[in-house]
matplotlib code that plots the C-alpha trace (Angstrom):
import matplotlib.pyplot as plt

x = [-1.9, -4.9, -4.4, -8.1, -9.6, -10.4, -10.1, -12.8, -12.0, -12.9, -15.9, -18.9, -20.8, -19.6, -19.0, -22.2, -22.7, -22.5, -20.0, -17.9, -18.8, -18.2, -14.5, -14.5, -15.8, -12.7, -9.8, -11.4, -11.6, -8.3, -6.5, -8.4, -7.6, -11.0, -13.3, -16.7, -16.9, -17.7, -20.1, -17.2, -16.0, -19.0, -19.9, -15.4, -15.6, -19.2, -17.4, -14.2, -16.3, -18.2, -15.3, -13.3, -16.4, -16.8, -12.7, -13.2, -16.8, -14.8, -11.6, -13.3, -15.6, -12.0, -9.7, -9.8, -11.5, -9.0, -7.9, -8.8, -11.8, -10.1, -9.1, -11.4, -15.1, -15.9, -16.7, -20.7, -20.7, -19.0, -21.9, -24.6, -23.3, -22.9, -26.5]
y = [-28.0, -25.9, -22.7, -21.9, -24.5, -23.7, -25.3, -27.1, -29.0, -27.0, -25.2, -24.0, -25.0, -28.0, -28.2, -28.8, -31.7, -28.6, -27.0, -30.5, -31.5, -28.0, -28.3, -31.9, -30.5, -27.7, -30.5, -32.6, -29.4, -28.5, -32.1, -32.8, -29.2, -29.1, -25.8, -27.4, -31.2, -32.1, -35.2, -37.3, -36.0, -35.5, -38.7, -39.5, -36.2, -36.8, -40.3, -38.4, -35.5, -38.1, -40.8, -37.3, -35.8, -38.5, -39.3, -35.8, -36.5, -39.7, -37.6, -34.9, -37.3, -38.9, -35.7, -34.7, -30.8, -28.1, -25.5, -22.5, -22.3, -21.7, -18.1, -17.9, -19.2, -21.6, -19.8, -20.8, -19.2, -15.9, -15.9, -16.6, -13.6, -11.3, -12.1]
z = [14.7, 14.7, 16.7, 16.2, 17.9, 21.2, 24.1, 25.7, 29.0, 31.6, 30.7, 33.0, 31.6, 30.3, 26.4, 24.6, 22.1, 19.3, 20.6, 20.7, 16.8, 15.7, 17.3, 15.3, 12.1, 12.0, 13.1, 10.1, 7.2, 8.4, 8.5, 5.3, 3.4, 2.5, 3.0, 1.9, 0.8, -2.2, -3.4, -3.6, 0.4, 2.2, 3.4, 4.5, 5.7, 8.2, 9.0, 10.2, 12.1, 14.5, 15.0, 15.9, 18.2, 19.8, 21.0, 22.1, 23.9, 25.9, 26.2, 27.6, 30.2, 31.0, 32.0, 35.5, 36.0, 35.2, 38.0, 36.4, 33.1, 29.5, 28.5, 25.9, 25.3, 21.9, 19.0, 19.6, 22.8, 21.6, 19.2, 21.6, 23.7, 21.0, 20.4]

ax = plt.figure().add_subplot(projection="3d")
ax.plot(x, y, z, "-o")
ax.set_aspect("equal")
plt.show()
């Protein structure tokens, strides 16, 4: 759906608790179609963010290790490096 989001399985090292909600946070704006949440959105829009961060966090702790690491690094770490 989203090409954007990166991938995360695979990682070294592994994806961070940040780096896991941030991924949630952009599946959730972009399902939703909302850039900043409102008063009336914020708290369905936090709600949505952990129930979809934590899927991910199990999902993640479920998979077996990939072969080779994911062509590119999470937006955080890109930052980090840049840094």
């Amino acid at each position: 759906m989203c090409r954007n989001i990166t991938t995360l399985r695979g990682l070294e090292p592994v994806a961070t608790a940040e780096e896991i909600e941030a991924a949630a946070r952009q599946y959730v704006r972009k399902v939703g179609g909302i850039q900043a949440p409102s008063a009336r959105t914020e708290a369905a829009m936090e709600k949505a963010v952990a129930a979809v961060a934590a899927a991910t966090t199990e999902l993640l702790a479920e998979l077996p290790p990939r072969k080779q690491p994911p062509k590119n690094d999470p937006p955080l770490r890109r930052l980090a490096a840049r840094a």
